[in-house]
Every structure is written in structure tokens, then in C-alpha cells.
C-alpha positions, 0 to 999 in steps of 0.5 A: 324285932324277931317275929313269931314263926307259928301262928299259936296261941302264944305267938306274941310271947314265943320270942322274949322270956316270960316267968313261968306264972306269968305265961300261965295267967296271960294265957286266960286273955288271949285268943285261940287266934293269939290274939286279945281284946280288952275292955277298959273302963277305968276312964272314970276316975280320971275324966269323971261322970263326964262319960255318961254321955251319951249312953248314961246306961255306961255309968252302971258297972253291971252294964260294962260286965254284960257287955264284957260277957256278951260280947265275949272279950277276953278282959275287963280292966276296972279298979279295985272298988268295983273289981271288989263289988261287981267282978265276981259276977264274970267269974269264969267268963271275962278274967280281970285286969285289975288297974292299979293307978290313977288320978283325977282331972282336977289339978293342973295336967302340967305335971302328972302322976298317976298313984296307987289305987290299989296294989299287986297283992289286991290283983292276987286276991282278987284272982285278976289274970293281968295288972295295969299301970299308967305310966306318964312319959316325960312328966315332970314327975317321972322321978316319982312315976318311975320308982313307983312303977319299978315297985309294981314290977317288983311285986309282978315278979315276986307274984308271977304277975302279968303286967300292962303297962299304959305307955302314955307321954303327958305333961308340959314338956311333952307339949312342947315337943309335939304332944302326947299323940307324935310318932315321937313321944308315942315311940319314946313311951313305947320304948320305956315301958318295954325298959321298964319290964312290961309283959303287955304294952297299952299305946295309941296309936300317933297321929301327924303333928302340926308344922310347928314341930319341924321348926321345934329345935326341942325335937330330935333331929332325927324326929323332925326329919321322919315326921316330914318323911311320914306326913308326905306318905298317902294317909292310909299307908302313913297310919300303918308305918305310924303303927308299925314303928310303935310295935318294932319300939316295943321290940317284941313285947306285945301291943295292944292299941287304944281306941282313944277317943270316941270316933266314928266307925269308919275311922275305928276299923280303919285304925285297927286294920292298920294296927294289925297289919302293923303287927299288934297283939290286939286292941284295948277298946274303951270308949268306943265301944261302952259309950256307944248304943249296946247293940251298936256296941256288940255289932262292933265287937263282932266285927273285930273279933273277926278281924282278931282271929283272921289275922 
């Protein structure tokens, strides 16, 4: 991967072609630093009102806007129904990154495919600085999954839009062959979403696998052989190697890493510390944030801002 010479604003988009419109709607999500963070709150749709525990004040989307303009990010990421009712209230203060699929928890996760809630043409309308597609690696569905996001890519290009792609491995065959959070599959993902067209790409960062995956003849070789070589690096330099191979996977188009799952603070800067030294283009923090205390919340987005900007 080349890496940027400068330290711009637009150093993470300085060394692959991006369109014209493109770069001119990017550039309202990205730092003075280059850098982004993002506040996702699309997690609704897929893991239901779950989520209003333990902070039930997160089931407001007038609360996730206050929180995106206190805290000052540079994106918020919803779906068309409340991008529609709630986003005119962050206009001109956090830009919108309109997600254009998803799916609900109830069937069967063996085979999954995120659809279309909304289209490119609502993110043009709605004046959204970014698109986002969950794109679901090694599905069963990928036939479908593929054809339906070249068809995002499409209007993306005809519009001059930016396009994020959540480059997550899911379904039964992933399970087989180490799971949706390997080094892997994570890479694998990382890989197609960048063959796929993706302006930004939205990955997790990978976490070791259990022993059953060196036996795994399912499993490339070469895999088996750089999990063993990961899980014997002391654990902080493993996280970093682990982040550094999905940014090199993305071969220069920019990362944001996820926060995942809730998880404690220590952990939550340790892994962004890793991820940027790793050389990420920032973070697309969710439920680490919004289901915390919003004070505690704000004090977080404070602390990586910081990070963001001194990196």
C-alpha cells in the first residue's frame, strides 16, 4: 500500500482516484486532522429495542442528534425514516450518512442479506454527504448481495456519491471457517468491499480464533499458519498487527474501525490506539458510545477526538 506523504486533510484519499463529487461530499466528514469519527445508529433495525438498555434515553433519535452535535462528530449514519423526520435538526452541524440497508434478527442468521431500505437517489434528496451498505461476505446470499450492491455502486457513481461500505463476513459458512470476527474472514471482507468500489470501508477489528481453527482444513493454509504466528505475539502488539493487516487488505482506501459491541473503556481506547497507529482513517463508534451515560459518553468522544487529531 502507498502511504500518504502529507499530513492534509485529504491525505487518506491522496493516492487512489476518487470522482470529482466524490471528494467535494467527503471532505464535509473529515477532519482538519484527515481524520473522521462517525456516529452510527442504524443498529435498530437489525437488534431491535434491545438497545434501550442500559440508557433507554438512546431510544430517542433527538437524543443520538444532541449527542452528534455536542459531541461534535463528523457524521451521523441512521436510515431514511428518521434521517427524513429527525435530520433537518443537524443541518449544517453533523452531515448525514444515509444507510441504505438492513435486515431484522428474526429469520434464521445462516443466510443473510441486508435489503434495501432506502436508495442513492433519498441520500441526494436528503442532502447526505456519504451512503452506507452492509455488505454480508461469504453469505449463502452473496449472489444477491453482490448484484444489489454493484447496483448501489452504480447510482454512487452517476450521483457522485461517496460510498461505505460494512465490510462484514456472516453466515453459516463463515461460522465454519473461523467466524465473522478472524483475521481471515475480516481481511477476506476488507478485500471485496475494496473490489467492490467502496470510497470508505466500515471493518472490525479481528480478535483471535479458538484452537479448532488450526485443525480447520476448510481454512486456507496460509490463514492457519498467520493465526498461530498472531496468537504467539504478546497481546497488544498482536491488536496492532491484527489492525495493520485489515488497513494494508484495504490496499489505500480508507478504514474506519467499529466499535463492535459494548465493552469497557480501557479496552475501547486500547483498540482505537491500535487501530490508528495501525493507520486508520478513524472510527465509527456506536454503541460504545450512545448506550453509555451521556456525560460519560461526551467525556469519551473528547478523549478521541484528541487521539484523531494528534495522529
Amino acid at each position: 500500500m502507498t502511504e500518504s506523504k502529507t499530513k492534509g486533510p485529504m491525505r487518506f484519499f491522496e493516492n487512489n482516484y476518487f470522482s470529482p463529487g466524490e471528494l467535494a461530499r467527503v471532505r464535509q466528514i473529515v477532519r482538519d486532522s484527515g481524520t473522521s469519527l462517525i456516529l452510527p445508529y442504524d443498529q435498530f433495525i437489525e437488534h431491535d429495542n434491545r438497545h434501550i438498555d442500559p440508557n433507554p434515553k438512546a431510544a430517542s433519535p433527538d437524543y443520538i442528534c444532541n449527542l452528534a452535535d455536542e459531541g461534535g462528530y463528523n457524521a451521523v449514519a441512521i436510515h431514511y425514516g428518521l434521517a427524513k423526520r429527525y435530520c433537518s435538526k443537524l443541518a449544517g452541524s453533523v452531515p448525514l450518512l444515509l444507510k441504505l440497508n438492513g435486515k431484522t434478527s428474526i429469520p434464521s442468521q445462516e443466510a443473510p442479506l441486508s435489503v434495501h431500505t432506502s436508495y442513492v437517489e433519498d441520500a441526494v434528496r436528503l442532502g447526505a454527504a456519504a451512503v452506507g451498505y452492509t455488505m454480508y461476505y461469504g453469505s449463502p446470499r452473496q449472489d444477491e448481495d453482490i448484484l444489489q450492491l454493484a447496483s448501489v455502486r452504480e447510482d454512487c457513481d452517476k450521483y457522485g456519491m461517496p460510498l461505505v461500505i460494512w465490510a462484514y463476513p456472516r453466515g453459516k459458512a463463515v461460522e465454519a471457517k473461523g467466524g465473522k470476527n478472524c483475521s481471515y474472514l475480516v481481511e477476506s471482507a476488507v478485500r471485496m468491499a475494496t473490489e467492490m468500489g467502496a470510497t470508505i470501508i466500515k471493518a472490525n477489528l479481528p480478535i483471535p480464533t479458538t484452537e479448532d481453527f488450526f485443525d480447520n482444513m476448510d481454512v486456507p493454509e496460509y490463514y492457519r499458519n498467520l493465526e498461530k504466528e498472531l496468537q504467539a505475539m504478546p497481546a497488544k502488539e498482536q491488536k496492532w498487527e491484527r489492525a495493520r493487516r485489515v488497513v494494508d487488505a484495504a490496499q489505500g482506501v480508507p478504514v474506519l474501525f467499529s466499535g463492535g459491541s459494548q465493552i469497557g473503556d480501557d479496552d475501547l481506547m486500547e483498540n482505537a490506539q491500535a487501530c490508528l497507529d495501525a493507520g486508520c482513517f478513524g472510527f465509527i463508534f456506536g454503541r460504545n458510545m450512545w448506550k453509555r451515560e451521556k456525560g460519560q459518553a461526551l467525556e469519551l468522544t473528547t478523549k478521541f477526538q484528541g487521539m484523531l487529531d494528534a495522529a
